[in-house]
Backbone bond lengths (Angstrom), bond angles and torsions (degrees), N, CA, C in turn:
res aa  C-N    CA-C-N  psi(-1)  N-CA   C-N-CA  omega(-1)  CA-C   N-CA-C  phi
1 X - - - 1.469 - - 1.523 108.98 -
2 X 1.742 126.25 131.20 1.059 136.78 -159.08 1.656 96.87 -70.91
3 X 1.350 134.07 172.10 1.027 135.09 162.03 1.996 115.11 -63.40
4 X 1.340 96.46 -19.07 1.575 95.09 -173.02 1.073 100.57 -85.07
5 X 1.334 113.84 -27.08 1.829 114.35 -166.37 1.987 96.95 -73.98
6 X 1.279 98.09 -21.78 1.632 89.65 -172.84 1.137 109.58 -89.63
7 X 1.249 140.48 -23.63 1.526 140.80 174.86 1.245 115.09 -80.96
8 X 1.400 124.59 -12.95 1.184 145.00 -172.91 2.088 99.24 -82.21
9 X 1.839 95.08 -48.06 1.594 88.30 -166.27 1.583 95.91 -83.74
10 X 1.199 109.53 -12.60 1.721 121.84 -169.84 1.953 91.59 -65.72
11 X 0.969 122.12 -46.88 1.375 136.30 177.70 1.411 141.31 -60.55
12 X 1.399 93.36 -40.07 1.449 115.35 156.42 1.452 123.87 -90.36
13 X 1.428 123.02 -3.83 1.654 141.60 174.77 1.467 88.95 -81.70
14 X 1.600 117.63 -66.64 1.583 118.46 -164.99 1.527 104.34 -51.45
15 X 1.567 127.82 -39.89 1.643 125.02 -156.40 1.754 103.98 -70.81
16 X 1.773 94.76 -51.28 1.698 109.95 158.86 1.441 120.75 4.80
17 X 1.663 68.56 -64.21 1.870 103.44 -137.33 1.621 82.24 -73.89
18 X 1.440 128.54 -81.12 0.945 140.50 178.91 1.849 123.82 -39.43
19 X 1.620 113.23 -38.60 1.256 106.30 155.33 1.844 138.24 -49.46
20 X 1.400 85.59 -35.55 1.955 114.15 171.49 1.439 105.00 -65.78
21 X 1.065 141.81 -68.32 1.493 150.93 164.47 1.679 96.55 -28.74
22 X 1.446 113.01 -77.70 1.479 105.42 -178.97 1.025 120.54 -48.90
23 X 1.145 133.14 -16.41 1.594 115.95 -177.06 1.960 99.41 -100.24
24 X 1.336 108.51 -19.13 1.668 98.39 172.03 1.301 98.59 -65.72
25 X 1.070 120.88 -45.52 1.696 112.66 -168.30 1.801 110.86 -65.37
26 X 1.117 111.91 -26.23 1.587 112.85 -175.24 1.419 96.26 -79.65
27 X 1.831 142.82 -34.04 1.070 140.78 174.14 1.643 105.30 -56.17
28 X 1.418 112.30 -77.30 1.814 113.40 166.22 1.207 119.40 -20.23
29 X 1.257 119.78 -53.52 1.466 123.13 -148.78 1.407 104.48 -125.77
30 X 1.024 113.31 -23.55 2.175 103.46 -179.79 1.021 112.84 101.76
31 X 1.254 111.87 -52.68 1.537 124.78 -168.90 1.804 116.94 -132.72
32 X 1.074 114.20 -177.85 1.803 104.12 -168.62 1.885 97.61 -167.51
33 X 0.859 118.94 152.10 1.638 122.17 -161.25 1.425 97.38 -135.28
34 X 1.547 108.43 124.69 1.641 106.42 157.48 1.302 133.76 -40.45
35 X 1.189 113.02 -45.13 1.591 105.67 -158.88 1.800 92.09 -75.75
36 X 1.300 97.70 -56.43 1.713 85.19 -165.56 1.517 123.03 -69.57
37 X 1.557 127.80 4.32 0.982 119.73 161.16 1.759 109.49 -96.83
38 X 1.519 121.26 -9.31 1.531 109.80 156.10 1.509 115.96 -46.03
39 X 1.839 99.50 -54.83 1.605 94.96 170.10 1.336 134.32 -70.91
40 X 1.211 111.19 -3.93 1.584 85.51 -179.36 1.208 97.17 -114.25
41 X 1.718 142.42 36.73 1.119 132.81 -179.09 1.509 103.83 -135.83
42 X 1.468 95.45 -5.83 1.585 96.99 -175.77 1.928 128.03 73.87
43 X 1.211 82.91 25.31 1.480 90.90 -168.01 1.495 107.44 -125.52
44 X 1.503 106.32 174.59 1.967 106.21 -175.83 1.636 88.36 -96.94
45 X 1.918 102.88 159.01 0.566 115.07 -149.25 1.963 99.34 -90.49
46 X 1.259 117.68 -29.46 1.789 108.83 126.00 1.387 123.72 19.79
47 X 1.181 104.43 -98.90 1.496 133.75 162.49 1.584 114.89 -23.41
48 X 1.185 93.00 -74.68 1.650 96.26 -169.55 1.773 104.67 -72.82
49 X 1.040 129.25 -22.55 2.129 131.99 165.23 1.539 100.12 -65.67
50 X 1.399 119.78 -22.49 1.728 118.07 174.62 1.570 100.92 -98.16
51 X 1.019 130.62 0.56 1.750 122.60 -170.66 1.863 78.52 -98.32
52 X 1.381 114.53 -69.90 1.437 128.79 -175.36 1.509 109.81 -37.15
53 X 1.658 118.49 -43.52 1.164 116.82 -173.20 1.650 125.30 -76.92
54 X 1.711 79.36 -1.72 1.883 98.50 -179.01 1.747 112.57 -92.63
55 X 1.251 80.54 -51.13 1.874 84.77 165.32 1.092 114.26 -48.09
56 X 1.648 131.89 -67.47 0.800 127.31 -162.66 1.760 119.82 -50.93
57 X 1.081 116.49 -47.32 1.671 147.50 164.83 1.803 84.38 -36.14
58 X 1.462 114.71 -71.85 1.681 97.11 -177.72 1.440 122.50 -46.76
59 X 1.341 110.23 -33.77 1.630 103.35 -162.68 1.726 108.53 109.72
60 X 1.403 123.18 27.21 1.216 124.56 -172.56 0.989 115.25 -105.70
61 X 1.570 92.80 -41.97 1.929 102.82 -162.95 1.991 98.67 -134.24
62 X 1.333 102.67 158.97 1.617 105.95 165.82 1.810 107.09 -130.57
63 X 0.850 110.96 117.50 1.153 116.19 -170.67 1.736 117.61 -66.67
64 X 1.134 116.20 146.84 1.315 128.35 177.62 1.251 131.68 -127.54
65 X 1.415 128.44 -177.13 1.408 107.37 178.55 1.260 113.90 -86.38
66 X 1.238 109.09 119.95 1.765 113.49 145.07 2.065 79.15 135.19
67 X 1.458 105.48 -27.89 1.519 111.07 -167.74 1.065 105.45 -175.55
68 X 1.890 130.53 -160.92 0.994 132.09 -147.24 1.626 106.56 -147.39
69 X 1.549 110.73 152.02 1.371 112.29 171.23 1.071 110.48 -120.38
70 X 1.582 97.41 172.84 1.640 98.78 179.50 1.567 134.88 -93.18
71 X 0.842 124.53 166.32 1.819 101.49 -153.36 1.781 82.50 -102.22
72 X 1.515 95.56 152.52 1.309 125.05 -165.62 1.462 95.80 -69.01
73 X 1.134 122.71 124.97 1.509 134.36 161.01 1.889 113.11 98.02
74 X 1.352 106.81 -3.99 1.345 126.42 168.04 1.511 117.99 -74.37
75 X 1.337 117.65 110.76 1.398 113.64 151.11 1.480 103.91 77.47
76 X 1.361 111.95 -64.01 1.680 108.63 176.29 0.991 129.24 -103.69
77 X 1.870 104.01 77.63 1.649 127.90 -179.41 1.604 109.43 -81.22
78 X 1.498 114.74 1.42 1.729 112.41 154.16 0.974 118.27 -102.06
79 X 1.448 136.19 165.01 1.316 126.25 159.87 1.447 121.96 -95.94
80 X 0.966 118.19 151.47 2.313 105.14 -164.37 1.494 91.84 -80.13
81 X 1.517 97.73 142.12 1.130 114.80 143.35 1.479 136.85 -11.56
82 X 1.846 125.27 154.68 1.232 112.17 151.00 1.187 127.19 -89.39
83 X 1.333 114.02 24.94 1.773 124.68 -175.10 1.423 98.23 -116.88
84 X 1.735 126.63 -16.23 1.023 114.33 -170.21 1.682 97.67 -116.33
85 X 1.399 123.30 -14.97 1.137 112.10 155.92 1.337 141.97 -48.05
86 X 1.796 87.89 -49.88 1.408 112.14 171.37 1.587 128.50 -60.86
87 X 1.577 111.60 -13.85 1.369 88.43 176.90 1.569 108.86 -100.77
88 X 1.515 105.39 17.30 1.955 111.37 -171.25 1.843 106.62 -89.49
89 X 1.308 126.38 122.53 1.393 115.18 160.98 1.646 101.92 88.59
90 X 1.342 139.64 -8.64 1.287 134.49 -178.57 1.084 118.99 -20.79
91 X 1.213 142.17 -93.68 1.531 164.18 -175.52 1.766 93.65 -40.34
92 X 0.993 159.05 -33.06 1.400 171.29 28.72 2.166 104.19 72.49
93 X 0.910 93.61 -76.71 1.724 100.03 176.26 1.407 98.31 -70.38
94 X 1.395 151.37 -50.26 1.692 150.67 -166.18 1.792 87.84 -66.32
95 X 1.274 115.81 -53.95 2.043 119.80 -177.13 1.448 93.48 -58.78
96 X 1.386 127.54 -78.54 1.597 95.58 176.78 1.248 139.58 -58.73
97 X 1.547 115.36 -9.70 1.830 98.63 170.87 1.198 113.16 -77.72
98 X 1.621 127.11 -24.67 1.222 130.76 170.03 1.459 118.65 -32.14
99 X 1.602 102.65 -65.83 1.495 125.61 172.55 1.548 117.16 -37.17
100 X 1.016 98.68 -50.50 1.754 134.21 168.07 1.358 117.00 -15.53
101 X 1.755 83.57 -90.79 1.575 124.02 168.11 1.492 113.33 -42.29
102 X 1.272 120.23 -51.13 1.389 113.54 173.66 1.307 155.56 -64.27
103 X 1.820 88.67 -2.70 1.481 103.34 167.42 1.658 103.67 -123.36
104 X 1.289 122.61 33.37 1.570 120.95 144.46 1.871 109.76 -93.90
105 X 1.403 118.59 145.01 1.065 133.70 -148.23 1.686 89.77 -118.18
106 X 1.138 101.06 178.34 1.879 113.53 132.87 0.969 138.23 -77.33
107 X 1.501 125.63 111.03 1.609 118.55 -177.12 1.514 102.66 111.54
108 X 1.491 123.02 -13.92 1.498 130.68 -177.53 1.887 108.36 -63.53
109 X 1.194 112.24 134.39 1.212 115.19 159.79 1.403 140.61 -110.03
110 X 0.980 111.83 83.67 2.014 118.54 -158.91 1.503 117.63 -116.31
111 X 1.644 99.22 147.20 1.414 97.39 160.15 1.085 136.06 -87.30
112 X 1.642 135.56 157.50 0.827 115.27 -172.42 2.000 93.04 -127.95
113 X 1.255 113.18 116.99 1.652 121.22 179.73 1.350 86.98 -60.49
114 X 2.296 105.48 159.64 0.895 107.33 170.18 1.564 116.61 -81.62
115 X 1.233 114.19 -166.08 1.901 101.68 176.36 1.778 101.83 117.03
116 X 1.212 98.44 149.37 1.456 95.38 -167.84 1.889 125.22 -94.84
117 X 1.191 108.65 9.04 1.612 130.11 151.75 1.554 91.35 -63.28
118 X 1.292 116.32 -66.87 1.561 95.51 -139.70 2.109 88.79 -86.04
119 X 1.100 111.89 -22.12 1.627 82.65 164.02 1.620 113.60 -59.73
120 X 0.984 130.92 -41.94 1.165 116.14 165.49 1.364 107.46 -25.44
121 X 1.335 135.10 -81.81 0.869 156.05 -144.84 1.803 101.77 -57.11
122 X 1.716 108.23 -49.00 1.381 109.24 -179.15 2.087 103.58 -80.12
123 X 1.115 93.46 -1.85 1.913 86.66 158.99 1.468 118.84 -79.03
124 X 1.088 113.80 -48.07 1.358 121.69 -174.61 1.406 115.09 -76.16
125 X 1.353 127.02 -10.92 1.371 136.18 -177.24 1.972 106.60 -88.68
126 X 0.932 107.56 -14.68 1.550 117.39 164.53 1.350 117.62 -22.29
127 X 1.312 114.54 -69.20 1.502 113.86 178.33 1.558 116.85 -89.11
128 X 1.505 113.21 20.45 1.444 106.50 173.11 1.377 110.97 -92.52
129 X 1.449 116.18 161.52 1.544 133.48 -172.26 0.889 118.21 -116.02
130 X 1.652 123.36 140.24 1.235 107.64 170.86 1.880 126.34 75.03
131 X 1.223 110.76 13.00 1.060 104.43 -169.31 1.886 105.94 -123.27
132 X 1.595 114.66 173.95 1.619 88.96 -165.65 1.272 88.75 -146.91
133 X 1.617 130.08 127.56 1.433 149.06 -173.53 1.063 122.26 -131.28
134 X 1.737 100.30 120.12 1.370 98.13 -178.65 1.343 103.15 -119.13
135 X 1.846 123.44 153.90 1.274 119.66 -173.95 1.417 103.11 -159.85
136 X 1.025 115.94 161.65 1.425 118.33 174.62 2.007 122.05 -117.21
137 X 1.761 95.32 15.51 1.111 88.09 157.57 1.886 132.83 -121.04
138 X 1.232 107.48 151.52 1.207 113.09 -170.97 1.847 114.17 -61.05
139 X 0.886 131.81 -53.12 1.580 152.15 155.06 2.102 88.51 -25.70
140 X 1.484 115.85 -62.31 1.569 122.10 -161.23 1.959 97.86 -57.67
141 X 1.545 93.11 -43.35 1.633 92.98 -162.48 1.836 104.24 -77.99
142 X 1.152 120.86 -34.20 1.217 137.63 -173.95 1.643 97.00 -51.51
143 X 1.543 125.65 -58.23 1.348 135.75 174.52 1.966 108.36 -49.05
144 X 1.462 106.03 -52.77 1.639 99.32 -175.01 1.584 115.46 -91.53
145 X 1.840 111.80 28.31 1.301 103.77 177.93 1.641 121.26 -64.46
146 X 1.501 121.79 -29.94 1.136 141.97 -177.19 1.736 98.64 -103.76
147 X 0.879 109.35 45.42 1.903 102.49 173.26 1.682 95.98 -130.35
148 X 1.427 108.46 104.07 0.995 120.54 173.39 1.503 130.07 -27.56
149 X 1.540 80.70 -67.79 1.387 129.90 -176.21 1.698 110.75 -36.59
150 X 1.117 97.88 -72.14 1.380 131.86 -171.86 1.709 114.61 -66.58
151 X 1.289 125.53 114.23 1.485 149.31 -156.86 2.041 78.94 -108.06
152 X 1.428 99.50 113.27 1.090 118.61 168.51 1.781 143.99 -93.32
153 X 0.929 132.13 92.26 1.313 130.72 -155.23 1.686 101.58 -103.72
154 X 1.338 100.73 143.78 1.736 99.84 172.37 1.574 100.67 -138.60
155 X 1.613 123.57 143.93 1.098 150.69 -161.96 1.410 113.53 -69.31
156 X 1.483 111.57 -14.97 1.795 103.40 -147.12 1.395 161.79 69.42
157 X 0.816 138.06 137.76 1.546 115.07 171.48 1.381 127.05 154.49
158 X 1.416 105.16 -137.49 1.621 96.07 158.94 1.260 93.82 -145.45
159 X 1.434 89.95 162.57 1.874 118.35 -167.99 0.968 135.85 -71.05
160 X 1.642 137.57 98.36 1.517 102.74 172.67 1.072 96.45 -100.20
161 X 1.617 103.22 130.52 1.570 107.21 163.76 1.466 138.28 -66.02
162 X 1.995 105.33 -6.97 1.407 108.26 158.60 1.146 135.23 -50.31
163 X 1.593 93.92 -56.94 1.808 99.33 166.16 1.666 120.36 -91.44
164 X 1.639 101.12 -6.68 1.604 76.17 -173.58 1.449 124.24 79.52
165 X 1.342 104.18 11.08 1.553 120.21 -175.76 1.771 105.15 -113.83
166 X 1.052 108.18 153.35 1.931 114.38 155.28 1.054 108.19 -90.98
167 X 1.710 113.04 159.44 1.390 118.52 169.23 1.312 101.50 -140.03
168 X 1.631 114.40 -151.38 1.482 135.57 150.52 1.875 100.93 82.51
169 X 1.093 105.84 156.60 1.619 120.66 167.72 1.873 118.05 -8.96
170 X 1.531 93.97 -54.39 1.507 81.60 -174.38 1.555 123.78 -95.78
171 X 1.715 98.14 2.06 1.420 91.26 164.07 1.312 98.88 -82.08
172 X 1.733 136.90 -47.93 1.151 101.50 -172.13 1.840 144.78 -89.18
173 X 1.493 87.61 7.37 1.667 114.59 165.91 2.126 87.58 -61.97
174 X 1.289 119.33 -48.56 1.556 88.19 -159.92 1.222 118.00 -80.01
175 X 1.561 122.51 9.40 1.139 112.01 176.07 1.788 127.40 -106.59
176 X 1.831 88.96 28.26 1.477 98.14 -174.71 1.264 126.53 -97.01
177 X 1.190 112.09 0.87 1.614 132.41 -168.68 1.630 104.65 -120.95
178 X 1.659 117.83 0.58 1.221 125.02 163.86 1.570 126.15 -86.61
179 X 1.493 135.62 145.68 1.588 109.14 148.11 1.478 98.16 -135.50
180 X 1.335 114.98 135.44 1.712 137.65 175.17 1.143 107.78 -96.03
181 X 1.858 118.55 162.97 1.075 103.51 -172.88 2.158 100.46 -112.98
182 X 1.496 102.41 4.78 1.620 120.94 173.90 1.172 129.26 -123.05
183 X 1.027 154.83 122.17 1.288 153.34 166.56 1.461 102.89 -98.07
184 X 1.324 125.87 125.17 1.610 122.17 -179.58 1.432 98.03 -128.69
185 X 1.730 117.64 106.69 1.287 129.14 -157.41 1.326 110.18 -128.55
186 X 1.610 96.88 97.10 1.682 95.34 163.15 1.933 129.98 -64.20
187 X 1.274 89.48 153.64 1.783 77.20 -168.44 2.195 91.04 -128.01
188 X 1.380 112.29 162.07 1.417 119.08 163.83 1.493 105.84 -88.40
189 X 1.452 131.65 -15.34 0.979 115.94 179.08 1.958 113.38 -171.35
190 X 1.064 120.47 149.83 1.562 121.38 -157.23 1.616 96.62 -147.63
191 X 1.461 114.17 121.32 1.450 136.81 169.59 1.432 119.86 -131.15
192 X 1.034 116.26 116.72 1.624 118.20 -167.35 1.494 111.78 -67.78
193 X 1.742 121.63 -5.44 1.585 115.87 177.58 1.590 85.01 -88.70
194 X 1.497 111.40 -58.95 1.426 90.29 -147.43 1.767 120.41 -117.08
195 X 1.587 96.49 30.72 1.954 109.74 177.16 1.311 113.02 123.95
196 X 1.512 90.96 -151.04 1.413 118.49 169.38 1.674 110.02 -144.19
197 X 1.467 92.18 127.11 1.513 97.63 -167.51 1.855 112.37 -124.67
198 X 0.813 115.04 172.46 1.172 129.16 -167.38 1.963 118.53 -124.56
199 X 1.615 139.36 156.78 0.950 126.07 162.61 1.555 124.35 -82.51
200 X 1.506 113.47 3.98 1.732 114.83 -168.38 1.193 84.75 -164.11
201 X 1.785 66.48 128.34 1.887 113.33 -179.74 1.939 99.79 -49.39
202 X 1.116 113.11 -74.35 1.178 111.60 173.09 1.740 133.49 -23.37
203 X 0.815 76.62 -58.37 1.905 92.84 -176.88 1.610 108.49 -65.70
204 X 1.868 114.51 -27.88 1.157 107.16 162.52 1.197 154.24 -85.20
205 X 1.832 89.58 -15.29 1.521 107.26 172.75 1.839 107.12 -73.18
206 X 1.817 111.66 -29.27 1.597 102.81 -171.58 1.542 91.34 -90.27
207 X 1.148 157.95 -32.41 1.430 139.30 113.64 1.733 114.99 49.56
208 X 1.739 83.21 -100.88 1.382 91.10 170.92 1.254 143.16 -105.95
209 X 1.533 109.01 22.53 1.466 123.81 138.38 2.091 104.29 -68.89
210 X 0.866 98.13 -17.85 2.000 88.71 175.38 1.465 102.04 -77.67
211 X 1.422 117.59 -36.52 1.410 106.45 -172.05 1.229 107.39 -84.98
212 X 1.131 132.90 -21.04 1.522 121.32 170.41 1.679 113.35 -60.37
213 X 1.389 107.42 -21.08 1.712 90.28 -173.84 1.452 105.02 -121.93
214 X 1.626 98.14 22.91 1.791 96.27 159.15 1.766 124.74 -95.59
215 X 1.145 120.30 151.61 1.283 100.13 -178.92 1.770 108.00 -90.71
216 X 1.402 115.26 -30.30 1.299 119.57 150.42 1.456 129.75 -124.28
217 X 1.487 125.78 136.27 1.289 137.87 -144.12 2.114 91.64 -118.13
218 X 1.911 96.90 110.07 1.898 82.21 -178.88 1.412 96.03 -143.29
219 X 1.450 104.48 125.72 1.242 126.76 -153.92 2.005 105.91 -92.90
220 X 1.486 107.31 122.02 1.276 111.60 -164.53 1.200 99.78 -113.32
221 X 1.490 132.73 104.75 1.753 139.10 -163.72 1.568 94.56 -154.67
222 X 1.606 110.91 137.26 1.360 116.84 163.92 1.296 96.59 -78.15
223 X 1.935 119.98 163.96 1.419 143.09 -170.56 1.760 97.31 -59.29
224 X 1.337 114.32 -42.40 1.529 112.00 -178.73 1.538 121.08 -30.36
225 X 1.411 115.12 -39.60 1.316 139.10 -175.38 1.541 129.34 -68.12
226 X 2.049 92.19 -15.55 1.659 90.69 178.52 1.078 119.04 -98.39
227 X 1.630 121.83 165.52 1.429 101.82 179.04 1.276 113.34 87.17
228 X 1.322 114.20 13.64 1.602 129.81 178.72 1.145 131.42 -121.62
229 X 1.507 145.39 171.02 1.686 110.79 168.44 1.560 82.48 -163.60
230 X 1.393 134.53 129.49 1.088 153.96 -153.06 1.966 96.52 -128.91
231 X 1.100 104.31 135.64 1.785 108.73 175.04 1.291 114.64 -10.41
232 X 0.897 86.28 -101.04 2.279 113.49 169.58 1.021 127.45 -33.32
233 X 1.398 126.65 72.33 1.455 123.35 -179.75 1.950 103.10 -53.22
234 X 1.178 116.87 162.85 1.708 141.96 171.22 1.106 103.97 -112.72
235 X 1.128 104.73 -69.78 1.677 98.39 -168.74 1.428 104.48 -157.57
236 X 1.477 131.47 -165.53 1.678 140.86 171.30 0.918 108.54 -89.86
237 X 1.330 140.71 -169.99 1.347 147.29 -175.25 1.882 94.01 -117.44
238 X 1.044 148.52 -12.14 1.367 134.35 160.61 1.199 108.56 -66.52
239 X 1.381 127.68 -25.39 2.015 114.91 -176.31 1.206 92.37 -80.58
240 X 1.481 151.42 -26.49 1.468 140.22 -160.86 1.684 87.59 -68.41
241 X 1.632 99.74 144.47 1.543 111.77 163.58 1.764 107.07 -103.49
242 X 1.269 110.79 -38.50 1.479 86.60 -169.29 2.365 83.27 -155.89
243 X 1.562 96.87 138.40 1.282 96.42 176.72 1.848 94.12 -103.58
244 X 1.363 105.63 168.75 1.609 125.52 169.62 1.838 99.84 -140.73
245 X 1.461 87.95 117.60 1.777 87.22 170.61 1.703 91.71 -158.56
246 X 1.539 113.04 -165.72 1.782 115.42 -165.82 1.285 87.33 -95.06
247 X 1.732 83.68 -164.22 1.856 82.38 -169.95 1.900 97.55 -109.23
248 X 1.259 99.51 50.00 1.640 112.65 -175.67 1.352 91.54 -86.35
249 X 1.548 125.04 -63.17 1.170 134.60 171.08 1.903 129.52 23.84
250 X 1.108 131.89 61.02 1.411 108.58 -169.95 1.292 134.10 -31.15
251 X 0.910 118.71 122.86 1.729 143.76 174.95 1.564 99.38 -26.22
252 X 1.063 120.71 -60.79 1.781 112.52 169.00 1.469 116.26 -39.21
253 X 1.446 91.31 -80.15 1.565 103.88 -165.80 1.832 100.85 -52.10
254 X 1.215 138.04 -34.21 1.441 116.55 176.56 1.645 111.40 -79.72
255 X 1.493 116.30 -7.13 1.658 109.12 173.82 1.582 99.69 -89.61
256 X 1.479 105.35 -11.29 1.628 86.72 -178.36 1.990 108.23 -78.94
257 X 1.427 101.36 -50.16 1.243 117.60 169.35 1.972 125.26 -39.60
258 X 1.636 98.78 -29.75 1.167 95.15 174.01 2.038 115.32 -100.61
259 X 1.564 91.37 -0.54 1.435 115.78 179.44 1.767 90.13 -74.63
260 X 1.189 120.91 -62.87 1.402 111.64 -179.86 1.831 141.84 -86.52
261 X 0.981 98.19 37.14 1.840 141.05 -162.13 1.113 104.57 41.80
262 X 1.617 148.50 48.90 1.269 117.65 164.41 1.707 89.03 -95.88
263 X 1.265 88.89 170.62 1.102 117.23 178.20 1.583 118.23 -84.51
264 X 0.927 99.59 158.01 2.007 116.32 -169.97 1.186 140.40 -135.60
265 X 1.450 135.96 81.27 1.513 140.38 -132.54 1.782 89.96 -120.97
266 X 1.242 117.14 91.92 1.581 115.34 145.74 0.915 167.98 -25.84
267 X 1.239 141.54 37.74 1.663 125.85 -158.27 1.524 125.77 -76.33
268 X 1.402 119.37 -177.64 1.198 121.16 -169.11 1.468 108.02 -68.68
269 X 1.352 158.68 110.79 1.632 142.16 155.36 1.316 131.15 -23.84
């Protein structure tokens, strides 16, 4: 075998190799971004819009801006973990709870969805006063056990231990005799035609029993999330009052979002 013929199979072993990796990561994560898999593969970014443009051609992935998701019903017939959520986008989810955090007051009464943005959110609420949260996830309450401050309410129910969340009838029977003035709602996925949706039926129906007894509904999702659409619709994108995500966000989907007045709070990526 010529030397060309070997650098040649040497070349097509590495893309392989590296196409296989990309698609574990689109199972984990949903979604997958050019630039940072140029870097971590060592390659131009060229390269990786022709790895994407191959998947897609299988039926794996549909590509998006900036990168690519994973196609609905492909490969990721579980939904991840909250241990495996949690280690995706950190530094990214802590910048939006910040954002978050800064428009709860004293005297505020909000929910806080389960999902690991808005624990963020119940970390940083530690030294607040006076303020009163109700949530139905276990991960949310675990964060405000030592928060003085903070008058703690939990939903009920039953468990999924995937998310670490309650569901069913009597979590959302207890939130009918409440009214808040926040709902802070993580979502698996956000499309400006058709909502914000979720992977379980459950979690979406007590969902939007939360938005019925918020007076404003503000949706806390990194950019990874748009451009997606998960089973379970929540709700439309006209009940959202105000989203918080980075400034990863595609350029569409935030002119559409500011096309339909909610509001739009940025953070750094």
């Amino acid at each position: 075998m010529s030397s060309s013929d070997l650098s040649a199979e040497k070349r097509i072993s590495g893309t392989s190799e590296r196409r296989e990796q990309i698609i574990q990561r689109l199972r984990q994560q949903g979604s997958v971004q050019v630039n940072s898999l140029s870097a971590a593969y060592g390659v131009s970014t060229v390269t990786i819009r022709n790895d994407l443009a191959f998947l897609e051609k299988q039926g794996i992935a549909v590509r998006a801006y900036g990168g690519a998701l994973i196609c609905e019903g492909n490969g990721a017939a579980h939904e991840p973990s909250v241990e495996d959520k949690s280690a995706l986008n950190t530094g990214v989810k802590r910048s939006i709870a910040q954002a978050a955090v800064e428009l709860i007051k004293p005297g505020h009464r909000i929910i806080l969805d389960s999902g690991t943005t808005t624990y963020e959110i119940a970390r940083m609420l530690r030294q607040h006063a006076e303020v009163i949260v109700m949530t139905n996830g276990m991960n949310v309450a675990n964060a405000l056990l030592e928060a003085e401050g903070v008058e703690l309410l939990m939903t009920g129910g039953h468990l999924r231990r995937q998310s670490q969340s309650f569901y069913g009838d009597q979590a959302e029977q207890s939130l009918q005799n409440y009214h808040f003035d926040m709902l802070f709602l993580g979502v698996d996925a956000i499309d400006t035609d058709r909502g914000v949706s979720t992977h379980n039926e459950d979690e979406a129906r007590l969902n939007r029993s939360m938005c019925e007894v918020a007076e404003r509904i503000i949706v806390v999702t990194d950019s990874t999330k748009f451009n997606r659409s998960s089973l379970h619709k929540i709700i439309d994108m006209p009940r959202i009052d105000m989203v918080i995500t980075d400034e990863g966000v595609p350029a569409e989907s935030l002119k559409e979002l500011q096309r339909a007045g909610i509001e739009v709070v940025l953070v750094k990526a």
